[in-house]
One Martini backbone bead per residue (centre of mass of N, CA, C, O) as a GRO file, in nm:
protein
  342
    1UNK     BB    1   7.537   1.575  13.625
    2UNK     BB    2   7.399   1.261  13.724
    3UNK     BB    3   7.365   0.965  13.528
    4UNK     BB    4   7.161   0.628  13.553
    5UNK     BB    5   7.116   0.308  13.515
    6UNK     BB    6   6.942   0.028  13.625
    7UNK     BB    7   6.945  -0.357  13.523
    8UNK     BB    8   6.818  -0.706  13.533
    9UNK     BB    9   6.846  -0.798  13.231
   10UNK     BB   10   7.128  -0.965  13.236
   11UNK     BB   11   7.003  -1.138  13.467
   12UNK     BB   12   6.922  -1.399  13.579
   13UNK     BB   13   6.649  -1.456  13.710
   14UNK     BB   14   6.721  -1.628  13.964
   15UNK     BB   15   6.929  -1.358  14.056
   16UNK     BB   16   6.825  -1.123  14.090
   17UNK     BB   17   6.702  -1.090  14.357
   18UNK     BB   18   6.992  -1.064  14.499
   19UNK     BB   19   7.106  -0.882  14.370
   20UNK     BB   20   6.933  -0.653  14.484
   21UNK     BB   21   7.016  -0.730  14.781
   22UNK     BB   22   7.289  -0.641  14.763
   23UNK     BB   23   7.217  -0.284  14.659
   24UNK     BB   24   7.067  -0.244  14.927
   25UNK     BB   25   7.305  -0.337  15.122
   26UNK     BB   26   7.487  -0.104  15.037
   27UNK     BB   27   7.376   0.122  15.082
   28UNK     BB   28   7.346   0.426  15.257
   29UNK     BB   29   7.027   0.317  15.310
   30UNK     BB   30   7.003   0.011  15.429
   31UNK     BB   31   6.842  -0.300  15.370
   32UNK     BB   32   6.597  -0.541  15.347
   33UNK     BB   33   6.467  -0.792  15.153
   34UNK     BB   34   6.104  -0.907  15.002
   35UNK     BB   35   5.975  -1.160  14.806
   36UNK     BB   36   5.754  -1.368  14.639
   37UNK     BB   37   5.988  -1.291  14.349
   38UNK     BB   38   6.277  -1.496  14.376
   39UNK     BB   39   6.257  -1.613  14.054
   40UNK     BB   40   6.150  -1.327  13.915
   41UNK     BB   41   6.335  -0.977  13.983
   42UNK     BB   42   6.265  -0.692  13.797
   43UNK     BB   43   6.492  -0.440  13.733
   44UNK     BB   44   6.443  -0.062  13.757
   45UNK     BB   45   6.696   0.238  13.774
   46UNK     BB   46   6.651   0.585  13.763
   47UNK     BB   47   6.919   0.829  13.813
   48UNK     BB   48   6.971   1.160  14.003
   49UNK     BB   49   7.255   1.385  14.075
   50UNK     BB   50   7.262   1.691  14.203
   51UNK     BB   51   7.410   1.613  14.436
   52UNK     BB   52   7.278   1.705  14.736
   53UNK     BB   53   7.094   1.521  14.584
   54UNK     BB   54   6.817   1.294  14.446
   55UNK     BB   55   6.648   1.117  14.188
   56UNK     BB   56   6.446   0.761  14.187
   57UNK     BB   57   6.371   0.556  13.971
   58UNK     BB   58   6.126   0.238  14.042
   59UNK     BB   59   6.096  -0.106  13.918
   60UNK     BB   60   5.918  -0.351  14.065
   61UNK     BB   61   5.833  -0.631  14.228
   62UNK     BB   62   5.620  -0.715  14.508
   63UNK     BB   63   5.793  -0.545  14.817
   64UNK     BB   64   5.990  -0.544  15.092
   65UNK     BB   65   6.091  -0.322  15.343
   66UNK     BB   66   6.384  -0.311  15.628
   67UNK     BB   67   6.481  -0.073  15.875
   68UNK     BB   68   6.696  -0.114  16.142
   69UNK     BB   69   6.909  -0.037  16.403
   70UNK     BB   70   7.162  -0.194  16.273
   71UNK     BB   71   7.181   0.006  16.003
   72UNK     BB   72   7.207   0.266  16.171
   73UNK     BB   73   7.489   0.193  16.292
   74UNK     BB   74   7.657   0.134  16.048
   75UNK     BB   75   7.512   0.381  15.854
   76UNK     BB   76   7.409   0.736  15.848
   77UNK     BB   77   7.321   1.030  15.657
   78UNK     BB   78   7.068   1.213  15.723
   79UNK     BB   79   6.802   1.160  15.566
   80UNK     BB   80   6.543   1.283  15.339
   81UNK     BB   81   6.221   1.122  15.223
   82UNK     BB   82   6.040   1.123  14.887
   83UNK     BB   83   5.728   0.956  14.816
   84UNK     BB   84   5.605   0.891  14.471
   85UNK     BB   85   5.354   0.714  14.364
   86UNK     BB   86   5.268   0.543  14.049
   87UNK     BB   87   5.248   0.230  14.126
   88UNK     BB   88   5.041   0.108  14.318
   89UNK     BB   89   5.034  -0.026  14.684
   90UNK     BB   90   5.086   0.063  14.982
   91UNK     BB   91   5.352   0.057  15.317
   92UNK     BB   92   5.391   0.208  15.621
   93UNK     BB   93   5.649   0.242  15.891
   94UNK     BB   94   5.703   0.501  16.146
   95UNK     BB   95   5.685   0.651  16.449
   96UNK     BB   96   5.386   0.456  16.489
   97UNK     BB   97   5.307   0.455  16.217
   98UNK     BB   98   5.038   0.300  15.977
   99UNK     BB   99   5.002   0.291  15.665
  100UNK     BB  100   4.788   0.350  15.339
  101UNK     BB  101   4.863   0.386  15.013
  102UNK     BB  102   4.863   0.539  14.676
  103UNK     BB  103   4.839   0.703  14.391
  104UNK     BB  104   4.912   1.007  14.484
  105UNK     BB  105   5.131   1.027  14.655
  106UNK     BB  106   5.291   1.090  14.953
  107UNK     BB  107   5.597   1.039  15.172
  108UNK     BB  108   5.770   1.088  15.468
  109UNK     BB  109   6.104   1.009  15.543
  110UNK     BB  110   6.388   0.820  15.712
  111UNK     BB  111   6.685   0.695  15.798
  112UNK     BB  112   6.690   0.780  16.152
  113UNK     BB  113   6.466   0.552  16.142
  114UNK     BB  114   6.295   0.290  16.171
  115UNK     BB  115   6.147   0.088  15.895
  116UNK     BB  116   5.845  -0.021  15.705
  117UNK     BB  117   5.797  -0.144  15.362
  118UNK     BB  118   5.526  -0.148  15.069
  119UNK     BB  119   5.448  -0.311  14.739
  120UNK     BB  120   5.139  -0.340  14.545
  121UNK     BB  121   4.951  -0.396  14.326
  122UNK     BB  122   4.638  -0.317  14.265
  123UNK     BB  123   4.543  -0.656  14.285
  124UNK     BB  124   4.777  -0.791  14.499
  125UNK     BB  125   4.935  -1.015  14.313
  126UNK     BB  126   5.210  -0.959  14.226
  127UNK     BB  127   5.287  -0.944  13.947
  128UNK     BB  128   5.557  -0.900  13.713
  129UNK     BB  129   5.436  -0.744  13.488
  130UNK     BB  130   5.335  -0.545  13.739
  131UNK     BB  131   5.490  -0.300  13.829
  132UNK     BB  132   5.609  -0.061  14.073
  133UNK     BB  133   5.598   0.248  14.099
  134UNK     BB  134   5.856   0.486  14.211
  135UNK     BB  135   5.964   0.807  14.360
  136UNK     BB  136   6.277   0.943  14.505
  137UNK     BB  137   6.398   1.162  14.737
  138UNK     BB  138   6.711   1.310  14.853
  139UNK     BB  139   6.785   1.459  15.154
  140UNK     BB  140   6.915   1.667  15.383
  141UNK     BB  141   6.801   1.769  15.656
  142UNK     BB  142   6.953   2.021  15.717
  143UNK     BB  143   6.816   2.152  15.441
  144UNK     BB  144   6.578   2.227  15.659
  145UNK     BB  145   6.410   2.483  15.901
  146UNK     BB  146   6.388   2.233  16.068
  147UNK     BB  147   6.362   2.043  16.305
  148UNK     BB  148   6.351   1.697  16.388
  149UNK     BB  149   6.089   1.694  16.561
  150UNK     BB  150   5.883   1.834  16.350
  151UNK     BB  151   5.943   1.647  16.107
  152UNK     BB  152   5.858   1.394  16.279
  153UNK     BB  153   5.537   1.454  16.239
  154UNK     BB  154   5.547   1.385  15.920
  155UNK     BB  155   5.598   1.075  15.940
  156UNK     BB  156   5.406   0.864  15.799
  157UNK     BB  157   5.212   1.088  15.610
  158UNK     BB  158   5.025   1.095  15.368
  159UNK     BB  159   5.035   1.370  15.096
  160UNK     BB  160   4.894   1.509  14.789
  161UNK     BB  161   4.994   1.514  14.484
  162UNK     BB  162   4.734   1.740  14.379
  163UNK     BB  163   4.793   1.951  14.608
  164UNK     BB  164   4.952   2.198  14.589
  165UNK     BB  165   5.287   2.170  14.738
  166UNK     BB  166   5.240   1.843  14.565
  167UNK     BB  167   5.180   1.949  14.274
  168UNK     BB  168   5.475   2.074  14.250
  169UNK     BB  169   5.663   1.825  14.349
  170UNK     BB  170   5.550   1.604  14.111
  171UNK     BB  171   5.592   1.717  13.878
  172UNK     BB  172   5.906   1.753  13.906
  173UNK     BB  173   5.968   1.509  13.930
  174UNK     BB  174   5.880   1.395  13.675
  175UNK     BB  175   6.023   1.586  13.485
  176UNK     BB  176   6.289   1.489  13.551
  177UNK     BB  177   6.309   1.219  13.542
  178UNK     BB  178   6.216   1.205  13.225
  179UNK     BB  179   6.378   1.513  13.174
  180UNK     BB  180   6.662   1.634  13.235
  181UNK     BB  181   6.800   1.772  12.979
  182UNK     BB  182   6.595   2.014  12.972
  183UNK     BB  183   6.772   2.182  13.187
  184UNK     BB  184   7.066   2.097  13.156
  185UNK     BB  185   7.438   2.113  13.248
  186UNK     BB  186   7.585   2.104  13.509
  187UNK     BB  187   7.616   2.228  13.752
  188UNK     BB  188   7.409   2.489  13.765
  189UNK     BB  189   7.175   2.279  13.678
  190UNK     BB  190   7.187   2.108  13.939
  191UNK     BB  191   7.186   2.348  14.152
  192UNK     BB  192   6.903   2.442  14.102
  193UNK     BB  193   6.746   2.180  14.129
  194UNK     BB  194   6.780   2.129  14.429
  195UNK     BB  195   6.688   2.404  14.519
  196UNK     BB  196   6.416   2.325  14.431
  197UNK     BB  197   6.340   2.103  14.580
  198UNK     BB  198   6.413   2.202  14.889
  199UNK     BB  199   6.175   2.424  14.842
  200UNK     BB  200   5.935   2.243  14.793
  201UNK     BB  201   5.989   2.052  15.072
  202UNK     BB  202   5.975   2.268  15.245
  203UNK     BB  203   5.676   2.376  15.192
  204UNK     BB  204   5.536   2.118  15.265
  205UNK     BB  205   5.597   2.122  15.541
  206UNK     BB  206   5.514   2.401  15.585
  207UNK     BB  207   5.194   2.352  15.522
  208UNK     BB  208   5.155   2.098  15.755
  209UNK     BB  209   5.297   2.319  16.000
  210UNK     BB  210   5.247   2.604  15.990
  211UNK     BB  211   5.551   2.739  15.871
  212UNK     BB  212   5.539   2.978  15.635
  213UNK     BB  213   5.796   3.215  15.802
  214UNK     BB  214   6.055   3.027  15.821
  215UNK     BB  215   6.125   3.072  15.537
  216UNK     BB  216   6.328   3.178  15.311
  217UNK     BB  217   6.273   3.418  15.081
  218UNK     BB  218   6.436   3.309  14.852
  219UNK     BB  219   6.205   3.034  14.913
  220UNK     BB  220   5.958   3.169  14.818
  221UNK     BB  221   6.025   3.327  14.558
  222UNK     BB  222   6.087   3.060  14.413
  223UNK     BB  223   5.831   2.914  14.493
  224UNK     BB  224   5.643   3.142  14.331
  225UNK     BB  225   5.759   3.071  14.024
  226UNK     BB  226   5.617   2.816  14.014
  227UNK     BB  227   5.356   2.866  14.065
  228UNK     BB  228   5.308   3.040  13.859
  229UNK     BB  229   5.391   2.858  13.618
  230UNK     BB  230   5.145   2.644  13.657
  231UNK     BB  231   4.910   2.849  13.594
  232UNK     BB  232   4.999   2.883  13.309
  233UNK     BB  233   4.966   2.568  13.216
  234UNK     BB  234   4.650   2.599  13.305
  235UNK     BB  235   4.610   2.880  13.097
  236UNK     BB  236   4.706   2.844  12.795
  237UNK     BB  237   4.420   2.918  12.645
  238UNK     BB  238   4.379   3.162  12.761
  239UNK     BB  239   4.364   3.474  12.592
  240UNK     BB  240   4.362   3.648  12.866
  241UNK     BB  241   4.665   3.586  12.945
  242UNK     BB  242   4.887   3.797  13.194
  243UNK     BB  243   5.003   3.961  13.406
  244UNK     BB  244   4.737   4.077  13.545
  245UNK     BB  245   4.607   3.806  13.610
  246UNK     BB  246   4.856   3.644  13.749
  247UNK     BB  247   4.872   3.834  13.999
  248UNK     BB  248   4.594   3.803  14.075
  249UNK     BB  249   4.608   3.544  14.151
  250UNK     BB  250   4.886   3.612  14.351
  251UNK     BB  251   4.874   3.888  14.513
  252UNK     BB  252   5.031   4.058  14.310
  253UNK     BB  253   5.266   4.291  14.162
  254UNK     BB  254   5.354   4.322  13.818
  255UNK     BB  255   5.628   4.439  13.927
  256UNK     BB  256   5.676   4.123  14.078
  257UNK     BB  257   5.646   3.962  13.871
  258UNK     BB  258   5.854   4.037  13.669
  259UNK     BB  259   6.114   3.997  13.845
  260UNK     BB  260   6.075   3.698  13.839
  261UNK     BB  261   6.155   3.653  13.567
  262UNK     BB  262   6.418   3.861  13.564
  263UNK     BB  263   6.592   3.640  13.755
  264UNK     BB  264   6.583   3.387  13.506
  265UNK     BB  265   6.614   3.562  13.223
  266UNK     BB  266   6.263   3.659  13.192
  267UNK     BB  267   5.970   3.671  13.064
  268UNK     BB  268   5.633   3.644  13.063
  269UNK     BB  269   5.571   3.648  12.767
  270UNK     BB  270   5.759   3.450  12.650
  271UNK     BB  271   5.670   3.246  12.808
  272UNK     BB  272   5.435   3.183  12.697
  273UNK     BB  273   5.481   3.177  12.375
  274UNK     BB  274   5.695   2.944  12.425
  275UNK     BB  275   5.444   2.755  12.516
  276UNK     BB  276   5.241   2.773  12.275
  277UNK     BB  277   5.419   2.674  12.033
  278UNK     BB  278   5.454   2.379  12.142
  279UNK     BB  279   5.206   2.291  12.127
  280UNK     BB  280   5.180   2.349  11.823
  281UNK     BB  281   5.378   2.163  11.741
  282UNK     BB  282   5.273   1.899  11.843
  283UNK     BB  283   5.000   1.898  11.709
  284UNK     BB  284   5.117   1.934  11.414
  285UNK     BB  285   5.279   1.650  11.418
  286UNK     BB  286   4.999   1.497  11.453
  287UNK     BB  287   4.774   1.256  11.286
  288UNK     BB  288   4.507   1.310  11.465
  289UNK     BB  289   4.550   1.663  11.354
  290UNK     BB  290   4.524   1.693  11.024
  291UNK     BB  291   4.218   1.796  11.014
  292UNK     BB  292   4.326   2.046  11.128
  293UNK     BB  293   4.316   2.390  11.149
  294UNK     BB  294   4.593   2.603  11.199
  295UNK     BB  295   4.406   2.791  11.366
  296UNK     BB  296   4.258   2.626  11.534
  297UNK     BB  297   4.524   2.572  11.711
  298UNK     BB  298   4.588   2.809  11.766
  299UNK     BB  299   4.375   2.894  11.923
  300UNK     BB  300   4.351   2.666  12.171
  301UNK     BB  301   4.677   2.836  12.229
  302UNK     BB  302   4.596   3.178  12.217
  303UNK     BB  303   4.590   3.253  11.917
  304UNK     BB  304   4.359   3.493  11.724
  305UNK     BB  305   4.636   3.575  11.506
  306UNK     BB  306   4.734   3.404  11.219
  307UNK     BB  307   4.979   3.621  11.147
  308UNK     BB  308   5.122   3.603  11.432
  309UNK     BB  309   5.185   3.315  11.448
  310UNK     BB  310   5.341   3.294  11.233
  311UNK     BB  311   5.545   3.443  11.292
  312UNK     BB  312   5.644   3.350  11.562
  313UNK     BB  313   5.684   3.047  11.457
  314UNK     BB  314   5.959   3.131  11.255
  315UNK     BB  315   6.102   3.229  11.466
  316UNK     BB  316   6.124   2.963  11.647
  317UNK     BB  317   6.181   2.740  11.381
  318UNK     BB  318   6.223   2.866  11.058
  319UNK     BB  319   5.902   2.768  10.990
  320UNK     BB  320   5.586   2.687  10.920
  321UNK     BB  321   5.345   2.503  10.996
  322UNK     BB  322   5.314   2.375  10.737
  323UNK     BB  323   5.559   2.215  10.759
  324UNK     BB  324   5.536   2.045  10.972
  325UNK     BB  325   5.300   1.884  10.858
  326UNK     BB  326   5.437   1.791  10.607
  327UNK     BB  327   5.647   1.631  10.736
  328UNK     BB  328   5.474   1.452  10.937
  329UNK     BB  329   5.309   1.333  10.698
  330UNK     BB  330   5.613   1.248  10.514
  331UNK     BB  331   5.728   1.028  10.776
  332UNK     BB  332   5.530   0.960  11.012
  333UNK     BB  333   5.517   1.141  11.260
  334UNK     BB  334   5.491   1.102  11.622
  335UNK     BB  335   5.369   1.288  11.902
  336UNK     BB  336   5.385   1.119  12.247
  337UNK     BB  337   5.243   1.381  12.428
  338UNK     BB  338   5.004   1.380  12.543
  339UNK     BB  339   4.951   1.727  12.524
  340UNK     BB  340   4.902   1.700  12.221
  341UNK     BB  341   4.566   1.657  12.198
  342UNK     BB  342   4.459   1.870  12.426
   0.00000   0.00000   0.00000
């Protein structure tokens, strides 16, 4: 797994712009780029490398791009390209269609078809202190089970990152991209990402064109262990959550869900467990919720019993809650991770 992050801090203001299309007019997929603000053009560009594919988080003030027909004759990748706005307001046009949409928004584009976008902050001001952000997922187009025809009906026609298998790709994407490291390193744990990226991609493509019959079973499988793990994440206060309820959840037999978490060497229990014992310690760890009892939080984390809260939590980190409560009380730790508020 490779990680890389790219900054035109050092880069004197005036000369940003130009680096910068420098290193678009390099890439893989070459553009020519445009801006308003080629007097101080700051880019912040954080890359992973799964391998066969890449995920890259770009922070720009707003600009243009724009890939010609000269430019994929020179050398095309025949990459399938996967934008997540973050920030900002966008503006594609691809295959005769011109859209335009915000953040919260996927897009799909190809490298094999002349492009053009762009972005501009939300009052259009295009101030260069409140930069564009956006994710780009890069994906061979070869590995997904759709012909090249088929999928380009889907260029350039935003799709909802908050809903179905765009709020679990976009989820992923941010995931990847704020700390890979949780994933762990080397090939193997590359390789489970980029697989899990063009599952979640496959199946996106495959909910918008009425086809999720036509993708492999091994594909099916691995994202529905997605979909069940977010439904976990979103039902963890409920002390009701368990294996018989998230299969109904599911339409599926609680012995093919054990089945799937079998296959990824977790069981359902602990891994629930798991995820509340976290809320816990971020809770635990808050400044903001010192004046909470630790009752009250295990409790609103779905542990009902504060002696099983108890020896689990130490079992897990060696710690009793109160340790962990009196050590960020007297270090003055904050854990900044929104969802420990909440």
């Amino acid at each position: 797994m490779m990680r890389a992050s790219l900054s035109s801090e050092a880069v004197p203001p005036a000369e940003r712009f130009d680096w910068w299309y420098g290193k678009k007019s390099a890439s893989p997929i070459s553009t020519t780029l445009h801006s308003d603000f080629t007097d101080d053009f700051p880019v912040r560009v954080d890359h992973v490398d799964l391998g066969a594919t890449t995920l890259t988080t770009m922070a720009y003030p707003a600009a243009e791009v724009r890939r010609t027909a000269q430019h994929i004759r020179r050398g095309d990748p025949d990459s399938l390209q996967v934008s997540l706005t973050l920030q900002g307001h966008s503006g594609f046009e691809q295959c005769g269609r011109n859209v335009r949409f915000g953040a919260g928004n996927l897009l799909l584009y190809d490298s094999s078809s002349p492009f053009a976008g762009w972005m501009r902050r939300l009052d259009g001001s295009g101030a260069p202190n409140a930069p564009t952000r956006s994710i780009v997922a890069t994906l061979p187009r070869h590995l997904l089970p759709f012909p090249a025809e088929r999928l380009a009906t889907l260029l350039a026609r935003p799709m909802s990152a908050e809903e179905g298998f765009g709020a679990l790709l976009s989820h992923f994407m941010r995931q990847v991209t704020d700390d890979v490291g949780q994933f762990g390193d080397g090939d193997g744990a590359s390789a489970r990402l980029s697989h899990t990226l063009v599952d979640l991609v496959g199946h996106l493509a495959a909910q918008h064109l009425d086809r999720e019959r036509e993708l492999p079973p091994e594909s099916r499988r691995r994202t529905l262990l997605l979909r069940v793990q977010s439904h976990i994440r979103r039902h963890l206060r409920d002390p009701a959550l368990n294996p018989e309820s998230i299969a109904a959840a599911h339409h599926i037999s609680t012995r093919y869900l054990h089945r799937l978490f079998q296959e990824q060497g977790l069981t359902v229990s602990s891994w629930i467990r798991q995820l509340r014992l976290e809320r816990c310690r971020r809770a635990l760890a808050h400044p903001a919720l010192a004046s909470v009892p630790v009752g009250a939080i295990a409790a609103r984390w779905g542990f009902t019993r504060p002696a099983v809260f108890t020896r689990a939590f130490r079992a897990a980190y060696g710690v009793t809650p109160s340790d962990v409560r009196a050590h960020a009380l007297a270090t003055g730790y904050a854990w900044s991770h929104p969802t420990a508020v909440r």
